[in-house]
C-alpha positions in Angstrom: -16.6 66.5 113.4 -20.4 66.1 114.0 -22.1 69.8 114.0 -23.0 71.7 117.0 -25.0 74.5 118.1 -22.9 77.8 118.4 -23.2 78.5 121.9 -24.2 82.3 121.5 -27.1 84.7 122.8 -27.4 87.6 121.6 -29.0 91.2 123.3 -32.1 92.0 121.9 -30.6 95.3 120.1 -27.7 93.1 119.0 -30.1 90.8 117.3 -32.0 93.7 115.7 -28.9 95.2 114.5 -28.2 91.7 112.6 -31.7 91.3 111.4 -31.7 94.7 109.8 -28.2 94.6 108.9 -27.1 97.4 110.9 -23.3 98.0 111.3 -22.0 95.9 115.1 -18.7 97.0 116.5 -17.4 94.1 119.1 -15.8 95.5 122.6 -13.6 93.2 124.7 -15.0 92.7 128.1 -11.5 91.9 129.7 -10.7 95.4 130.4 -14.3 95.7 132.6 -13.4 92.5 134.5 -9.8 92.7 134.6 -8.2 96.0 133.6 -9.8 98.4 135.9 -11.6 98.8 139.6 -15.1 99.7 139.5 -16.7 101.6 138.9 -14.5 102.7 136.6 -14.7 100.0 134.3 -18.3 100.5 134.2 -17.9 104.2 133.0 -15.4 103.5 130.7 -17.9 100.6 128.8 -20.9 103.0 128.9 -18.6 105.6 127.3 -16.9 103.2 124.8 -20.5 101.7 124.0 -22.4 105.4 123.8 -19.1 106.4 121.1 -20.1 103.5 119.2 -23.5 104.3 118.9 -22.7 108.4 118.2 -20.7 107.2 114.7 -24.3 105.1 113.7 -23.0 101.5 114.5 -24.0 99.1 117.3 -21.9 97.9 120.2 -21.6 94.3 121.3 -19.5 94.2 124.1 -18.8 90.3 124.5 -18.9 88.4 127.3 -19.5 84.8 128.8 -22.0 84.8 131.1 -24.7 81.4 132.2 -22.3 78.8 130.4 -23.4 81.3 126.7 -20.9 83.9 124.7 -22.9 86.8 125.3 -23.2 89.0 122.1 -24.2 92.4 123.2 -25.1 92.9 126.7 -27.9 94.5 128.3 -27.5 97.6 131.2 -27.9 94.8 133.9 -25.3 92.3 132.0 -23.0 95.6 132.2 -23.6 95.9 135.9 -23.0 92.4 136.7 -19.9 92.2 134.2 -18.3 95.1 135.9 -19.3 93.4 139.8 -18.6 90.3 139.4 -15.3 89.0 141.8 -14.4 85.1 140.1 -14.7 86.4 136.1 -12.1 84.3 134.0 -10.0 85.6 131.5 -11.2 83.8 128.3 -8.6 83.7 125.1 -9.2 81.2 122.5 -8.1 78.0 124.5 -10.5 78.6 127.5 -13.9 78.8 126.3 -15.0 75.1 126.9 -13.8 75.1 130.5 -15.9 78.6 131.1 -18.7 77.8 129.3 -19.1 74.0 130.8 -19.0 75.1 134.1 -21.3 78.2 133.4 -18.5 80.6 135.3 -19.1 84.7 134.2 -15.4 85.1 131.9 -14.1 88.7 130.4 -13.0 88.3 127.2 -9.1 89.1 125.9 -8.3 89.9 122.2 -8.0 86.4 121.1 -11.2 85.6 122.7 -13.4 88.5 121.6 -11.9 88.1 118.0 -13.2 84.3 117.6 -16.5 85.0 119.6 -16.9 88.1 117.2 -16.3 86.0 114.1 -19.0 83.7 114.9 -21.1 86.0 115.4 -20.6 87.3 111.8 -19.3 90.8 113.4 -16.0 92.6 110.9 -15.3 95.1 113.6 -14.0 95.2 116.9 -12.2 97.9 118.9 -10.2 97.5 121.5 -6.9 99.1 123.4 -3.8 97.7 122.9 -2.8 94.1 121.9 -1.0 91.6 123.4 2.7 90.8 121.8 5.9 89.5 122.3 7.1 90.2 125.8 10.4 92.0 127.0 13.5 89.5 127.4 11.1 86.8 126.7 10.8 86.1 123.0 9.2 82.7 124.0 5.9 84.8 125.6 4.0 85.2 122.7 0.4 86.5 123.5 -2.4 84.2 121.6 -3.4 87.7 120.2 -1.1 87.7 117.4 -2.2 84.2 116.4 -5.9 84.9 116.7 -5.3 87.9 114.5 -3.2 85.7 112.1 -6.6 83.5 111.5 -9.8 85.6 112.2 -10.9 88.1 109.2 -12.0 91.4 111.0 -10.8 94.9 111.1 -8.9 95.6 114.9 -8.6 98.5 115.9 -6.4 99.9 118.6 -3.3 101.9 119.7 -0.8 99.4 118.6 0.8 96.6 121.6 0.9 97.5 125.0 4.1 99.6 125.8 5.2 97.2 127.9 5.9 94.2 125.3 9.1 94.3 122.6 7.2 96.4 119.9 9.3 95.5 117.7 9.1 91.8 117.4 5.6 92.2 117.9 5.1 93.7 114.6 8.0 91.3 113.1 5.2 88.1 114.2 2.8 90.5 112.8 3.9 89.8 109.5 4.7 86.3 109.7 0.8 85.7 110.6 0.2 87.9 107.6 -1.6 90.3 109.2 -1.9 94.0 107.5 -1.0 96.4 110.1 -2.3 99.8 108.7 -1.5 102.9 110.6 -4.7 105.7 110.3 -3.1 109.2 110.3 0.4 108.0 111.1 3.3 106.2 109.4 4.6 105.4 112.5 3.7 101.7 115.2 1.9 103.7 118.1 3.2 102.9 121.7 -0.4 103.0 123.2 0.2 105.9 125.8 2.4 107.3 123.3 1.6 108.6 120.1 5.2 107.6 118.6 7.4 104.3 118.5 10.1 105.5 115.8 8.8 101.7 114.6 7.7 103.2 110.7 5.0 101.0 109.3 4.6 99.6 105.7 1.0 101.3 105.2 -1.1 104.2 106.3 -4.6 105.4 105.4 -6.3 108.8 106.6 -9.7 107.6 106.1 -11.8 105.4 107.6 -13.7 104.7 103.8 -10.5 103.8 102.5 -9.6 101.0 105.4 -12.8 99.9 104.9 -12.0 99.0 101.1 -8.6 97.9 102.4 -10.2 95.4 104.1 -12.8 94.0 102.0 -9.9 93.6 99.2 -8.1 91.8 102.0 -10.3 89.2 102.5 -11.5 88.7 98.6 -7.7 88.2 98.2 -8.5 84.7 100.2 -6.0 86.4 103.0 -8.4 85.2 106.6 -6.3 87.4 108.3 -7.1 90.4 110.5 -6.6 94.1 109.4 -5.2 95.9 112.3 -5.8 99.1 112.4 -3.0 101.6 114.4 -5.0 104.2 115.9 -2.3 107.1 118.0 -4.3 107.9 121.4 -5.3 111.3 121.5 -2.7 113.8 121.7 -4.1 115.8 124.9 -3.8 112.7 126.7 -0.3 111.0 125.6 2.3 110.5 127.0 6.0 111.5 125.7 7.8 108.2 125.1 11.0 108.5 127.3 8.7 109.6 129.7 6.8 106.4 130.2 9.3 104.2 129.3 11.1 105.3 132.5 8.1 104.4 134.5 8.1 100.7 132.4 11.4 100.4 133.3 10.8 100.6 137.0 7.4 98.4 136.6 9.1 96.0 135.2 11.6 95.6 137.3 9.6 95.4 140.4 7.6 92.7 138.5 11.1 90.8 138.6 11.4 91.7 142.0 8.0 90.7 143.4 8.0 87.4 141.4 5.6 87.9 139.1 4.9 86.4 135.8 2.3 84.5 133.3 -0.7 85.9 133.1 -0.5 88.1 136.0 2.4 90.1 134.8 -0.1 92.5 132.7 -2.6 93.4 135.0 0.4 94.0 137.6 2.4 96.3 135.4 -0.3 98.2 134.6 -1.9 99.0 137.8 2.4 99.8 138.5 2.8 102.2 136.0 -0.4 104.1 137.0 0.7 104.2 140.2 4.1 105.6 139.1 2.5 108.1 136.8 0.4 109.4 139.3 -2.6 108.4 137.4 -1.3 109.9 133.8 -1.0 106.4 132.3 -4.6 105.4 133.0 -6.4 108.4 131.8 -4.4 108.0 128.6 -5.7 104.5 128.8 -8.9 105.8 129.1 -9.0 108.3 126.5 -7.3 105.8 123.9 -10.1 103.2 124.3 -12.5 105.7 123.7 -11.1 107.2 120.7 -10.8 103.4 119.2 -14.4 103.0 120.0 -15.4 105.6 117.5 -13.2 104.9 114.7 -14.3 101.1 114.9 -18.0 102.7 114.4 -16.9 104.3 111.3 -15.0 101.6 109.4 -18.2 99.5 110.7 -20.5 102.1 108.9 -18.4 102.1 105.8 -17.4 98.5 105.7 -21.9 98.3 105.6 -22.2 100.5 102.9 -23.2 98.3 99.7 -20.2 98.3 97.9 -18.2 97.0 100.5 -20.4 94.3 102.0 -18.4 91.0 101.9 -19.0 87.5 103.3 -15.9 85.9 105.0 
């Protein structure tokens, strides 16, 4: 295959940060153009970015935007992200159609973990992964085979409740990804803190995932280390609780007809509506949280004795 020019631009405090060889945390830009109204989603990414920043690493929320994989975008890239009515949802398979025809796309997890890895980034924090879905074990999200391939850390608050959590983590393992639960021995339900799904490995320290990681990838395993973060406790939800309300979303999902790609986005904006807002804010507050433990693996994973090329 003859060699081509990576199609990427970078902000100019992205580009400083790789210059210098400042820690960059990548931020999915799916969950400004898809996941929430505005402008909502435009608080949430200011937040998410200013957490970064606060822990002494550098966002780079990615994005496509003028047929480019934006690394890093500026306060009017935000704005426009967050606006913009006819943004695609770009995983792994749809970045030629996006980028040929120069449409604005929000990147999923598959998609922000292979524009990440070109851009040399080992970090990236996000909310909840895609899975396997319920009473489908044929709907496998592209998520669990992007992290099966793409060496960086993820961190998040396990699979979105609304998938079969535990065949999730059983693909998990046959993409050989490490699955590493901070401060918990337990799979985290994303608005719940608990899955009764125990994991095979835990780590209280940021430090120590860091070194976790860069054995990982020494090992020659080009894997992803995903990293379980719980969502803070002041803002989950119990897990019969919400499971009651997934219950109902999904079965007016049924109901309505709906399915593919749209399922997600409709069960979500459901269960907020049944939760009488509960389920976002826990959303919300779980995003942030991952934002600034991303920072601090991405300040320890910089630290000279953990540097490694992949």
């Amino acid at each position: 295959m003859a060699a081509f020019k990576l199609p990427l631009s970078y902000s100019p405090t992205v580009a400083r940060a790789r210059t210098t060889g400042s820690p960059l945390v990548a931020l999915e830009s799916t969950v400004i153009t898809h996941g929430l109204p505005y402008p909502e989603n435009l608080n949430l990414a200011r937040d998410m970015e200013a957490n970064v920043k606060a822990e002494g690493a550098i966002p780079a929320t990615i994005a496509i935007l003028n047929g480019k994989i934006q690394v890093g975008l500026t306060g009017s890239q935000l704005e426009t992200i967050a606006t913009v009515k006819d943004a695609i949802k770009v995983s792994r398979r749809d970045f030629g159609l996006v980028l040929a025809r120069g449409v604005p796309g929000g990147t999923t997890v598959a998609g922000t973990l292979h524009a990440a890895h070109l851009a040399g980034i080992q970090v990236f924090a996000t909310g909840g992964i895609g899975g396997v879905h319920r009473n489908a074990p044929f709907d496998v999200s592209a998520d669990l085979v992007e992290l099966g391939r793409t060496p960086l850390v993820v961190v998040c608050a396990g699979a979105k409740s609304i998938l079969d959590l535990s065949a999730t983590l059983e693909v998990l393992e046959t993409q050989g990804v490490m699955v590493i639960g901070y401060q918990t021995d337990e799979f985290p339900a994303f608005f719940s803190r608990s899955s009764g799904l125990r994991l095979n490995a835990r780590s209280d320290s940021p430090q120590e995932i860091a070194a976790i990681a860069k054995a990982h990838w020494q090992a020659g395993v080009n894997s992803a280390v995903l990293v379980a973060n719980p969502p803070p406790a002041e803002s989950a939800l119990p897990y019969d609780e919400i499971e009651a309300v997934i219950l109902t979303a999904l079965k007016d999902a049924e109901t309505q007809g709906i399915h593919g790609s749209a399922t997600t986005p409709f069960l979500l904006s459901r269960m907020n509506q049944l939760s009488g807002g509960k389920s976002m804010q826990a959303n919300l507050a779980l995003l942030r949280s991952n934002a600034r433990l991303a920072a601090q693996i991405a300040v320890a994973l910089a630290s000279p004795e953990n540097q490694v090329t992949i």
